[in-house]
C-alpha positions as CSV (number, residue, x, y, z in Angstrom):
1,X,7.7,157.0,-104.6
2,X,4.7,154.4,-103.4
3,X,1.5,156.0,-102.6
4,X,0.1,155.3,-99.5
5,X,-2.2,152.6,-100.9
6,X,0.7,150.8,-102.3
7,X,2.2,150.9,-98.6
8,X,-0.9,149.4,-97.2
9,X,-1.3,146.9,-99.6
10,X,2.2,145.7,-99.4
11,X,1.8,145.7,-95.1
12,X,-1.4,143.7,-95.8
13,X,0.8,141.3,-98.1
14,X,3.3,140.7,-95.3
15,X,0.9,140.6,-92.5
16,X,-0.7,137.6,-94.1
17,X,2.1,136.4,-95.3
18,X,3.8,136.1,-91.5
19,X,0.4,135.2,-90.1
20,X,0.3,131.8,-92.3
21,X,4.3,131.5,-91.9
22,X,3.5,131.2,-87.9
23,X,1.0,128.8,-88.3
24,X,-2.3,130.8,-88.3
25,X,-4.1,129.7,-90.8
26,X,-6.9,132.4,-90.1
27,X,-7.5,135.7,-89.8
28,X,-9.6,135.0,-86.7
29,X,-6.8,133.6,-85.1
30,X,-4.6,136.4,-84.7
31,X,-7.6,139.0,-84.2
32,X,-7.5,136.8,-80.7
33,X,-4.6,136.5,-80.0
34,X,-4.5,140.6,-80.4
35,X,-7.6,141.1,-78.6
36,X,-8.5,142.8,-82.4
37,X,-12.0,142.4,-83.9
38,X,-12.2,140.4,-86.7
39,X,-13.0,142.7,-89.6
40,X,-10.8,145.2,-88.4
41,X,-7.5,143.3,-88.7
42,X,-8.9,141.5,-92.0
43,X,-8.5,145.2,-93.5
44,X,-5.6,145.5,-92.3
45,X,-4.5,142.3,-94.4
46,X,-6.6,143.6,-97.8
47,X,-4.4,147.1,-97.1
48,X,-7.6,149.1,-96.2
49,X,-6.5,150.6,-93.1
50,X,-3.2,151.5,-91.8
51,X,-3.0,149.9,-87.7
52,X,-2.3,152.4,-85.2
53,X,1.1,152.2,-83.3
54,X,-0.4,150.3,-79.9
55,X,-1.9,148.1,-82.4
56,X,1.4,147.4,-84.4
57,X,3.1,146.5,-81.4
58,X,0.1,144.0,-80.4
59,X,0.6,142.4,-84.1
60,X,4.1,142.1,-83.3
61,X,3.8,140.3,-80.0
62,X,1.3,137.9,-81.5
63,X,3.8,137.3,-84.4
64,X,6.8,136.8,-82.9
65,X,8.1,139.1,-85.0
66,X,10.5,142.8,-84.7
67,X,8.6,145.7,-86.4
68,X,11.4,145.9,-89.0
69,X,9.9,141.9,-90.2
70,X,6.1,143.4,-90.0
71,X,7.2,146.5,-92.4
72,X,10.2,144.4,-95.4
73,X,13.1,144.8,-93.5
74,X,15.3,141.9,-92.3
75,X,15.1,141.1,-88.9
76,X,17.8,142.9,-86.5
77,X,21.6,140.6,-86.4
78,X,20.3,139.7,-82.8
79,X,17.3,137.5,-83.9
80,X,19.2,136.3,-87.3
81,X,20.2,132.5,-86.5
């Protein structure tokens, strides 16, 4: 079983990885977009923190992404092309 520091550090892993994958080459970028501060959502990506549920959501949104993308699971059949 992961602990929950390999949990956050694997989110972390895929929020950056989805950031760059949608074209935002910066962490700043999406902390905008989200209306996040900065250093907050940076420790999101170095898996310090865990984001709340509101803020999950605003991740998403920004994104372009379903929760299931954000956390490793494959997109729902409905947005697979």
């Amino acid at each position: 079983m992961e602990s929950a520091a390999q949990i956050r550090t694997a989110f972390g892993e895929r929020l950056r990885t989805l950031r760059t994958a949608r074209g935002h080459s910066t962490a700043r970028a999406v902390a905008n977009l989200t209306g996040l501060d900065e250093n907050r959502y940076a420790r999101y990506e170095r898996g310090e923190v865990e984001p709340s549920l509101a803020t999950i959501l605003k991740l998403c949104r920004a994104l372009e992404v379903e929760p299931n993308e954000l956390f490793g699971y494959p997109p729902s059949k409905s947005r697979q092309r």
